[in-house]
RODO-2510 file (C-alpha; in nm, 4 decimals, decimal comma):
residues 342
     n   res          X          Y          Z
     1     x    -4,4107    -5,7833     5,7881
     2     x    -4,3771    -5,6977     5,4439
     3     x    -4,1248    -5,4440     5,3767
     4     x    -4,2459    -5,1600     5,1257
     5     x    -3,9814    -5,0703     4,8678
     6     x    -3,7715    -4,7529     4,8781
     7     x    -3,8687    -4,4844     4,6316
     8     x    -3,5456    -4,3502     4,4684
     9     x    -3,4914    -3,9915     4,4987
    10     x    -3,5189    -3,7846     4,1776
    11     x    -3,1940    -3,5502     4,1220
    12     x    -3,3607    -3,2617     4,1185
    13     x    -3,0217    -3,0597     4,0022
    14     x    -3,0253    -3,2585     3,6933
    15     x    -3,3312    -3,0803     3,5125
    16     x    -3,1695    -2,7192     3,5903
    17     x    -2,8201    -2,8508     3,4564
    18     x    -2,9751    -2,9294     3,1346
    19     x    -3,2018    -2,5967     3,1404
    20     x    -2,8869    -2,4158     3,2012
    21     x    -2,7178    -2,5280     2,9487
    22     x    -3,0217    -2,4693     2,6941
    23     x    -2,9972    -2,1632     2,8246
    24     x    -2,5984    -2,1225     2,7513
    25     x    -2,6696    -2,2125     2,3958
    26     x    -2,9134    -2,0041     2,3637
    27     x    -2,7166    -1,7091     2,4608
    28     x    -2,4762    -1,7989     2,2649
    29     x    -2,6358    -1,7865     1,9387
    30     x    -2,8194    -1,4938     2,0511
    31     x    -2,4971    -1,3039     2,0986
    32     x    -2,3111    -1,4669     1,7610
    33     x    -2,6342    -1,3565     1,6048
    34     x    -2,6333    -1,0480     1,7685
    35     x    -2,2343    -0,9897     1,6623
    36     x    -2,3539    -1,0721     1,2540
    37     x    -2,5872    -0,8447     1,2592
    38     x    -2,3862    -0,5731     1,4038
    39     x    -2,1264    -0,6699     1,1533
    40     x    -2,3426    -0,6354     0,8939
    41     x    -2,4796    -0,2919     0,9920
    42     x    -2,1293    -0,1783     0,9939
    43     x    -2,0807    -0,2672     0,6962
    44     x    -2,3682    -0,1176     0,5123
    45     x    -2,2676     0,2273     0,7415
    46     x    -1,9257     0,2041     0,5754
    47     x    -2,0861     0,1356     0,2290
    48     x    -2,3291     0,4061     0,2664
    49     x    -2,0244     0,6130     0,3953
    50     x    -1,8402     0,5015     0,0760
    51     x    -2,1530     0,5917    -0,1144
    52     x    -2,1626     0,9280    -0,0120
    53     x    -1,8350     1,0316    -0,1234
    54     x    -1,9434     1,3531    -0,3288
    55     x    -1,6350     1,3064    -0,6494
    56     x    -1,5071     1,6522    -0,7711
    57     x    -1,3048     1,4968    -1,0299
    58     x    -1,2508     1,1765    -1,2141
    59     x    -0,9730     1,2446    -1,4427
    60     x    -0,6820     1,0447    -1,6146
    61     x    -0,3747     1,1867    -1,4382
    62     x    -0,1189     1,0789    -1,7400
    63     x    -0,3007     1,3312    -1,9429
    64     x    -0,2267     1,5907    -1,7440
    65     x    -0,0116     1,8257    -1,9505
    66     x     0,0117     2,1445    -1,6746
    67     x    -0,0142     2,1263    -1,2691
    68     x     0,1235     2,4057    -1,1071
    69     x     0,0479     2,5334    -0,7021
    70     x     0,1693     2,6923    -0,4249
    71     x     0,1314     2,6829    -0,0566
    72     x     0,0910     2,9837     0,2157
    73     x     0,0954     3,2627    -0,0868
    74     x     0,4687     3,1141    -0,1438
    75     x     0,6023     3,0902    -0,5019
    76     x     0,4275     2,8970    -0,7752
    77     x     0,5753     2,5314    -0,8037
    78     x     0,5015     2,4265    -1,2179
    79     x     0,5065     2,0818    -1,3153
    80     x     0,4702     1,9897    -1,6911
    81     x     0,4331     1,6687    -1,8636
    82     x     0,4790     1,5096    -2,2167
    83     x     0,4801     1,1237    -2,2781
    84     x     0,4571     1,0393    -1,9777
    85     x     0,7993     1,2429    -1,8546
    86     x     0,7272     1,5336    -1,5964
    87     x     0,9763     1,8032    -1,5972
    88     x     0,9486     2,1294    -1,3435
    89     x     0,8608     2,4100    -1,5681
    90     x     1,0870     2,6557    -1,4135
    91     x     1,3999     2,4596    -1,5052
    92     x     1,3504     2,1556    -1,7227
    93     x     1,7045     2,0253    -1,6302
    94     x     1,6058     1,9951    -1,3031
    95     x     1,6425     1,6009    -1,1694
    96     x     1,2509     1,5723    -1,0759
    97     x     1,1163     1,2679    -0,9136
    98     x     0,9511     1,1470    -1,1785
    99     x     0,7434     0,8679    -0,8703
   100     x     0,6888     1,2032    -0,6515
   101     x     0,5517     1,4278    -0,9610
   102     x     0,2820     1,1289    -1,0782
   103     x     0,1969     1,1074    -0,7009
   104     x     0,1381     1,5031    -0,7531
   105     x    -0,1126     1,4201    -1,0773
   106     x    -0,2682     1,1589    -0,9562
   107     x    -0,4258     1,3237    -0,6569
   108     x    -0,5689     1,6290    -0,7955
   109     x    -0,7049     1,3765    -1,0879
   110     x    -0,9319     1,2191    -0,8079
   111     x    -1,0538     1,4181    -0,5774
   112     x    -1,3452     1,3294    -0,3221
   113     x    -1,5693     1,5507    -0,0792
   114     x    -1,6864     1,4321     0,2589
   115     x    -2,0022     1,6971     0,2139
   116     x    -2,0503     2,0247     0,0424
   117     x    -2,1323     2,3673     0,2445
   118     x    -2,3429     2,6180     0,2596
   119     x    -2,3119     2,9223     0,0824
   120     x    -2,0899     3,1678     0,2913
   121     x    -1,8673     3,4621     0,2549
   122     x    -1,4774     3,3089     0,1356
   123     x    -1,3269     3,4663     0,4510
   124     x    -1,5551     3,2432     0,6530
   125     x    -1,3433     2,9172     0,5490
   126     x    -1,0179     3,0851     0,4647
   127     x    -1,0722     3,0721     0,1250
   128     x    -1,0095     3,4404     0,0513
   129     x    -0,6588     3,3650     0,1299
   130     x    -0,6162     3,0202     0,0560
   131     x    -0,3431     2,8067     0,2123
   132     x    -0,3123     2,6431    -0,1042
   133     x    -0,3992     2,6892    -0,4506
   134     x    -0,4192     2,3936    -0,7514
   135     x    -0,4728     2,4958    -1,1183
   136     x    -0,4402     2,1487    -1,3556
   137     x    -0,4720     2,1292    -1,7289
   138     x    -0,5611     1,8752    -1,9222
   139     x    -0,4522     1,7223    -2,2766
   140     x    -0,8278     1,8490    -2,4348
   141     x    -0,7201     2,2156    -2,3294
   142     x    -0,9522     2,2212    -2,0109
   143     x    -0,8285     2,3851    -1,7035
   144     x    -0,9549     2,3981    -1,3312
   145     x    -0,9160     2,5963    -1,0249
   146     x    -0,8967     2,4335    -0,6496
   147     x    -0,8202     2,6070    -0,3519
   148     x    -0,8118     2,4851     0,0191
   149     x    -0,8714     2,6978     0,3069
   150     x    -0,8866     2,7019     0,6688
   151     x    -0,8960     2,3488     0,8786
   152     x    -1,2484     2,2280     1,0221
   153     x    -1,0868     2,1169     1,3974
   154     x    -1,4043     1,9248     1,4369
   155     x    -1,3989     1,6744     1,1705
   156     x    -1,0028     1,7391     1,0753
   157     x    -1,1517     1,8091     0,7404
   158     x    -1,0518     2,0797     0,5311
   159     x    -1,3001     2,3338     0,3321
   160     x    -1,2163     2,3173    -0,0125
   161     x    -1,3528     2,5360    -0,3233
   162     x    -1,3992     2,3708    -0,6577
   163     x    -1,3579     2,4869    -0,9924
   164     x    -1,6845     2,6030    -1,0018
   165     x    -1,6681     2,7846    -0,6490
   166     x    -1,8601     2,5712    -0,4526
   167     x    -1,7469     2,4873    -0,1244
   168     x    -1,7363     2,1383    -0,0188
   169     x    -1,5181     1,9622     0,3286
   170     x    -1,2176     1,7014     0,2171
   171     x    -0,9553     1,5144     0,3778
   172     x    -0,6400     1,6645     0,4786
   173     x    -0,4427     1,4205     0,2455
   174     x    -0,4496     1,6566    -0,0690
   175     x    -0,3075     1,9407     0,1105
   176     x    -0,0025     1,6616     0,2322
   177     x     0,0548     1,5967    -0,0742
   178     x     0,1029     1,9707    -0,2030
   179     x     0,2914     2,0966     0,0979
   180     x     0,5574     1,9192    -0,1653
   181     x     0,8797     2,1981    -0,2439
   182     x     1,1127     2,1074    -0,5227
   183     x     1,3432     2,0044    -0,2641
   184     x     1,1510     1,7392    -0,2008
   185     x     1,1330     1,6958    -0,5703
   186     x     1,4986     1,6160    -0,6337
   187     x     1,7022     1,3068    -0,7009
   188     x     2,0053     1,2873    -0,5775
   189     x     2,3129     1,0774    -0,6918
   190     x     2,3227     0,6928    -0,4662
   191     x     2,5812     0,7158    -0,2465
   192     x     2,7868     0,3624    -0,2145
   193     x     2,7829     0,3403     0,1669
   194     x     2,6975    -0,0093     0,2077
   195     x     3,0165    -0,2362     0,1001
   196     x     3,1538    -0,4472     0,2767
   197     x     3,5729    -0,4698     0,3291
   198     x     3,6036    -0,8094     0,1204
   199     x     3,4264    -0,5534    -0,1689
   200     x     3,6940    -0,3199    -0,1457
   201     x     3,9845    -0,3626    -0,3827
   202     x     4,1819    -0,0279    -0,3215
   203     x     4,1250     0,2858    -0,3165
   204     x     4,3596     0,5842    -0,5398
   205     x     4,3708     0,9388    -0,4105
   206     x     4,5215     1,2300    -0,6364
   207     x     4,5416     1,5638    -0,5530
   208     x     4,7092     1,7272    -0,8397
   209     x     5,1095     1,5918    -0,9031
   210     x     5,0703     1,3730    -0,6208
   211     x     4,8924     1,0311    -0,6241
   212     x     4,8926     0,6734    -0,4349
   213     x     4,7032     0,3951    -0,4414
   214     x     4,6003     0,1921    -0,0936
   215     x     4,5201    -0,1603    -0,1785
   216     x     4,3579    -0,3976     0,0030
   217     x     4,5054    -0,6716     0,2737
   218     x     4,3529    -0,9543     0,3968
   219     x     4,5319    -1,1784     0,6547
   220     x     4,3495    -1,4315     0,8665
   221     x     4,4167    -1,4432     1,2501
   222     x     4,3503    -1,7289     1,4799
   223     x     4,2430    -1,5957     1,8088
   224     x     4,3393    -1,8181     2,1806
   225     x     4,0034    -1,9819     2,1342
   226     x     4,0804    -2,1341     1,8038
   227     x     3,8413    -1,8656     1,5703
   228     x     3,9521    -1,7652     1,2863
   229     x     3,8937    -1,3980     1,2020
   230     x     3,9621    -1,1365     0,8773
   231     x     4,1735    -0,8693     0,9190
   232     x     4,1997    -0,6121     0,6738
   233     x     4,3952    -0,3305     0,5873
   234     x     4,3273    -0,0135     0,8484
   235     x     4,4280     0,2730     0,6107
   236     x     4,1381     0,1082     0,3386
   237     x     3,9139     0,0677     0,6514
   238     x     3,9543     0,4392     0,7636
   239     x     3,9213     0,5542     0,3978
   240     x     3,6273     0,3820     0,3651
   241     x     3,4867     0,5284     0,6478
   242     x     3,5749     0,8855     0,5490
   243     x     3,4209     0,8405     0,1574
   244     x     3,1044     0,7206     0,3509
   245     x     3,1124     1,0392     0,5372
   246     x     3,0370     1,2085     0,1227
   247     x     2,6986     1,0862     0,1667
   248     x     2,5321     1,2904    -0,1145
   249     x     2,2550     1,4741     0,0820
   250     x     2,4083     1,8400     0,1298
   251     x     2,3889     1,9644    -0,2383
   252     x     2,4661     2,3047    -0,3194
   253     x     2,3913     2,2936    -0,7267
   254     x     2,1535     2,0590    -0,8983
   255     x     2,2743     2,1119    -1,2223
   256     x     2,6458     2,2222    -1,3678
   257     x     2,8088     2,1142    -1,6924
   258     x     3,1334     2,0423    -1,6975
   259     x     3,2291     2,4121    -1,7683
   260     x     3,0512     2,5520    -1,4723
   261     x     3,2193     2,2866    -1,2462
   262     x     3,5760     2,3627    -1,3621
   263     x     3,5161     2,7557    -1,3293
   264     x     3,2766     2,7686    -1,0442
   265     x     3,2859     2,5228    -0,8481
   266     x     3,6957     2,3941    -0,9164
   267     x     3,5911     2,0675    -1,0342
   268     x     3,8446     2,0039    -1,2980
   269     x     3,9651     1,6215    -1,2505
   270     x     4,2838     1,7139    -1,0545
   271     x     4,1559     1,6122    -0,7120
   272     x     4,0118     1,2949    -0,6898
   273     x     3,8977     0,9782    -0,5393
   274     x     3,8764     0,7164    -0,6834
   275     x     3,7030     0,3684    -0,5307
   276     x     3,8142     0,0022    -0,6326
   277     x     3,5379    -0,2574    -0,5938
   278     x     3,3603    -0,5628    -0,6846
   279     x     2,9999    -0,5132    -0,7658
   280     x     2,7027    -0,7822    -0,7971
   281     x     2,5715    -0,8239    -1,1015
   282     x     2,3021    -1,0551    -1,2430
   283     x     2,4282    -1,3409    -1,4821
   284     x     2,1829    -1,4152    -1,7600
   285     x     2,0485    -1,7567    -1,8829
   286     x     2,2051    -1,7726    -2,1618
   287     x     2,4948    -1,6539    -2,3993
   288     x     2,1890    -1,5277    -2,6459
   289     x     1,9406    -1,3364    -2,3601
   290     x     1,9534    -1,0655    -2,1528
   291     x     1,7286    -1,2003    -1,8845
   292     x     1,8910    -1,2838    -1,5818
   293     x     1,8873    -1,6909    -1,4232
   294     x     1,8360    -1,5367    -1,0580
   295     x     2,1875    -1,5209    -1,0049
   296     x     2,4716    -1,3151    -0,9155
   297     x     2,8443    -1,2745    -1,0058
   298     x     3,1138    -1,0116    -0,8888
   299     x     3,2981    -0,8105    -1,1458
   300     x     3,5452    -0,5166    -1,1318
   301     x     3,4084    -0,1619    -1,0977
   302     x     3,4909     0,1796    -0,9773
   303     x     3,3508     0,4737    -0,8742
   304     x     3,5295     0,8106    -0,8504
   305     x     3,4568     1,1536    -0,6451
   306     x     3,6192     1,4618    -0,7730
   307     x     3,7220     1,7219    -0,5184
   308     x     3,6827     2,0995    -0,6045
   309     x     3,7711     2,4329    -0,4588
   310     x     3,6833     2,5467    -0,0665
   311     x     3,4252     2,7648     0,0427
   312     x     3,3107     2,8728     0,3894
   313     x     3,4494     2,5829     0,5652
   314     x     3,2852     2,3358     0,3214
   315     x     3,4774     2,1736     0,0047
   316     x     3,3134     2,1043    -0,3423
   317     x     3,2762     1,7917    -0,4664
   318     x     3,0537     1,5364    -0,7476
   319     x     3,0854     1,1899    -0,8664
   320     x     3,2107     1,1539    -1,2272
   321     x     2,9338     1,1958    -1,4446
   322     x     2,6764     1,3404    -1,2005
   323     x     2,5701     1,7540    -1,2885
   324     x     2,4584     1,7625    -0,9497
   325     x     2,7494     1,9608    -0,6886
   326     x     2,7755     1,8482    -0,3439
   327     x     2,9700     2,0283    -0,0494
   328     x     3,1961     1,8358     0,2352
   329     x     3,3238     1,9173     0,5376
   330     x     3,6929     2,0784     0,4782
   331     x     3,8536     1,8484     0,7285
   332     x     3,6893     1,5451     0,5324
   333     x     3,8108     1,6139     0,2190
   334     x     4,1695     1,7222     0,3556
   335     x     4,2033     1,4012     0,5318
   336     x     4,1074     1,2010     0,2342
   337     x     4,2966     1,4000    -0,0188
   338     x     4,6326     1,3785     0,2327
   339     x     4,6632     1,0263     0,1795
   340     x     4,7964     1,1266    -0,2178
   341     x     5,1085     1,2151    -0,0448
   342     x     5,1629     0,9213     0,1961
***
């Protein structure tokens, strides 16, 4: 008998591998496609957000010549400028922030609404006692009016009235920026708090007939394990650490000539600190130029703190050449000012 030929088995998983991974593929550029367009629709919803941005003012801030304001009915704050050089009107000696007071002018210059509002009455948004009020002038003689009232909790927004007394909703950055106070305003003298003991070359304390000078030591030690270490002089070390503690934050004049110091304050030159160090400098390309080759050299400098009279448990002091009166802790100032006699 004639034996009839096997039929060979299709693999019937083999059509619903491929269909699966048609399948795969197309679900995958379904959902890429899918993930474009969504990208692209938030896009054009943050461009149409963008677009929307209702502009109050477009102005060149350096041609601002008056800005003045004042926050929860508190005093008026009046900043003035001329070439470029702001000055607080109340007191043009004052040390302003020149970085802080453009910051200032440049935000009222630009100003952008999220939407306007309805008519309503000005108590309805705070605006009949605003929490801040903005007038800025301009080089051509043009003034305008801004006030900011009460805070929208739904949208963090705040409701603002323009120059013309419409109401419109803005961001809460403006008001940030002019919850500023003078205080915030002021530049203060650099303290030298971050040199290190191979900077220090001595340090000279006088306190009126008496004076001494503490110079730096160096002496290398070789420790059990073979490491060699620096060891410098303690008394520099704690002097060091006591000048840090004059850090130049806790000012109690801004401004003082050298007659007001001496009479006021007791600043006369007869108490004093002075610091010994080597400072980095840049060393130019050449012997004809003034631009610097990228690096650094250490010469010979000093800086010097003058002591003045006592006051409610705090001492007087300034760096030489500052107008700006600082106060230290008695016991600070004694302890520095003892080592004259040592």
């Amino acid at each position: 008998m004639q034996n009839t030929p096997k039929r060979k088995k299709k693999n019937k998983a083999l059509p619903l591998l491929v269909l699966a991974g048609i399948m795969c593929v197309m679900a995958a550029a379904y959902f890429g496609l899918a993930a474009a367009n969504d990208r692209r629709e938030a896009e054009a919803a943050a461009a149409a957000a963008a677009d929307t941005t209702i502009m109050l003012a477009e102005q060149d801030y350096t041609q601002i010549t008056e800005l003045k304001y004042r926050t929860d009915g508190g005093d008026w704050i009046t900043l003035n400028q001329s070439g470029g050089v702001w000055t607080l009107a109340e007191d043009p000696k004052f040390p302003l922030d020149q970085q802080t007071a453009a910051g200032l002018g440049a935000a009222i210059a630009s100003i952008g609404a999220m939407r306007s509002v309805e008519d309503g009455d000005a108590s309805m948004f705070g605006l009949d006692n605003p929490v801040c009020e903005i007038h800025v002038s301009y080089g051509a003689g043009t003034t305008y009016k801004y006030a900011i009232g009460d805070r929208n909790s739904f949208n963090n927004a705040y409701y603002f009235r323009n120059d013309d007394g419409a109401v419109y909703m803005i961001a809460s950055g403006l008001l940030t920026y002019f919850q500023t106070t003078t205080e915030d305003m002021i530049v203060l003298d650099t303290a030298m708090t971050t040199l290190t003991d191979a900077d220090i070359n001595s340090f000279t304390i006088t306190d009126g007939d008496a004076s001494a000078e503490w110079k730096q030591t160096a002496e290398e030690v070789t420790a059990e394990d073979g490491t060699v270490s620096t060891v410098y002089s303690q008394d520099v070390t704690d002097l060091y650490g006591m000048f840090c503690e004059l850090d130049l934050l806790s000012w109690a004049d801004y401004y003082a000539d050298s007659t007001e110091m001496a009479e006021v304050y007791g600043i006369d030159g007869t108490r004093s600190l002075t610091l010994n160090y080597k400072k980095s400098v840049a060393v130019n390309s050449g012997t004809n130029t003034t631009e610097s080759s990228g690096q650094t050299t250490k010469v010979d400098a000093n800086y010097v703190i003058l002591f003045g009279t006592s006051e409610n448990g705090q001492t007087y002091y300034s760096p030489k050449g500052s107008t700006i009166v600082y106060t230290a802790a008695d016991d600070v100032a004694d302890a520095i000012l003892a080592y004259a006699a040592q």
